[in-house]
ZALOLUM-135395 format. One line per 8 residues: number of its first residue (from 1); for each residue x, y, z of N, C-alpha, C. Coordinates in pm, whole numbers, plus 50000, padded with zeros to 5 digits. Layout:
BEGIN
NUM> X/Y/Z/X/Y/Z/X/Y/Z | ...
END
This chain:
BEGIN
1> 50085/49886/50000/50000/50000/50000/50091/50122/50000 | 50042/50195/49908/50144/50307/49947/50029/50493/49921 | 50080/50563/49982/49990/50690/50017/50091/50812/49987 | 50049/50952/49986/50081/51030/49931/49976/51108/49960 | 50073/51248/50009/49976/51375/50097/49853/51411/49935 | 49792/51442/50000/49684/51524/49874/49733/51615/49800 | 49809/51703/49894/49877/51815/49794/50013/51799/49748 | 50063/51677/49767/50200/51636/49690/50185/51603/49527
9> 50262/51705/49427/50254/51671/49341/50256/51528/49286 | 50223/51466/49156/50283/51278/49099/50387/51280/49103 | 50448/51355/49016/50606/51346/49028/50709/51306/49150 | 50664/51436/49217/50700/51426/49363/50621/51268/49430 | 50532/51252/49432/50510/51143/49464/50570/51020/49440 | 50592/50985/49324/50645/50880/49273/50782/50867/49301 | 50860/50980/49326/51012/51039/49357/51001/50937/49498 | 50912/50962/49591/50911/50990/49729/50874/50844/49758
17> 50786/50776/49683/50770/50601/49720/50911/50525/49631 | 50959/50558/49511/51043/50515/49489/51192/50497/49570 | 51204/50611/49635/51329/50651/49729/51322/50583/49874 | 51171/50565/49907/51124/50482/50013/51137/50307/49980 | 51063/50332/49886/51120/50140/49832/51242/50121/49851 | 51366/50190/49748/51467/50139/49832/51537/50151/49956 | 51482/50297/50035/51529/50273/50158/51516/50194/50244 | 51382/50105/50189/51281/49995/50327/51365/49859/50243
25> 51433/49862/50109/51437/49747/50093/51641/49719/50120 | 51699/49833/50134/51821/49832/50212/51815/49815/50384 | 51717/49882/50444/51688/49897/50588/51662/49714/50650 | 51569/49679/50553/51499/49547/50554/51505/49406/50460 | 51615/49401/50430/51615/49315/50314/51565/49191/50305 | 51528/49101/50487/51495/48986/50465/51341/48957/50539 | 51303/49122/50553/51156/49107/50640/51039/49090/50532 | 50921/49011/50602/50787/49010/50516/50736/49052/50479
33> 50771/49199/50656/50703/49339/50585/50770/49430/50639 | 50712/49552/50661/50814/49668/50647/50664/49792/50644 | 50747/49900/50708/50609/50053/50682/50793/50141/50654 | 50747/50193/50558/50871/50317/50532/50760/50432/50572 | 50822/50602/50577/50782/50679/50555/50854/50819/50548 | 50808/50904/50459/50844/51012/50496/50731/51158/50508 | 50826/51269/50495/50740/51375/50531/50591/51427/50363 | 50620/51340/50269/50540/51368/50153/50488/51207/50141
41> 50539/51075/50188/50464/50959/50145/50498/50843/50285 | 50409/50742/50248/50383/50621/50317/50389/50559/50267 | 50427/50428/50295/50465/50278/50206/50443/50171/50314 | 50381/50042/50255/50404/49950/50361/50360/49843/50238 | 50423/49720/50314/50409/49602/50253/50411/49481/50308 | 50355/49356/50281/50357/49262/50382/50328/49161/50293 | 50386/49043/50367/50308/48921/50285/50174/48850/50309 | 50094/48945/50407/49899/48894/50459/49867/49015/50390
49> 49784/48899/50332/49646/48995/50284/49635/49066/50335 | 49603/49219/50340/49580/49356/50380/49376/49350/50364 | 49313/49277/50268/49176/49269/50336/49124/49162/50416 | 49216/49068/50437/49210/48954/50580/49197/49020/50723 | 49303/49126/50752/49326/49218/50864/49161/49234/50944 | 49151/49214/51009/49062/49247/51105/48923/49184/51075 | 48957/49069/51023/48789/48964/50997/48817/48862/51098
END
């Protein structure tokens, strides 16, 4: 899943999950999952279903 302020440009956006992917995937290289973030985006990833969560 990944998020992005409302008023952050695409560009900028895409800059900002890309730079996060690899920071979460140097930070974390052998985890399932992982939440990066910064001050323009959010990232997270996991290997459970994300609509399993809370049924």
């Amino acid at each position: 899943m990944a998020l992005c302020r409302a008023d952050v440009k695409l560009d900028v956006c895409s800059s900002c999950l890309n730079e996060t992917i690899s920071r979460v995937k140097l930070d974390c290289p052998s985890n399932k999952e992982a939440i990066g973030w910064s001050a323009d985006c959010t990232l997270r990833y996991s290997n459970t279903n994300l609509s399993e969560i809370g049924n």
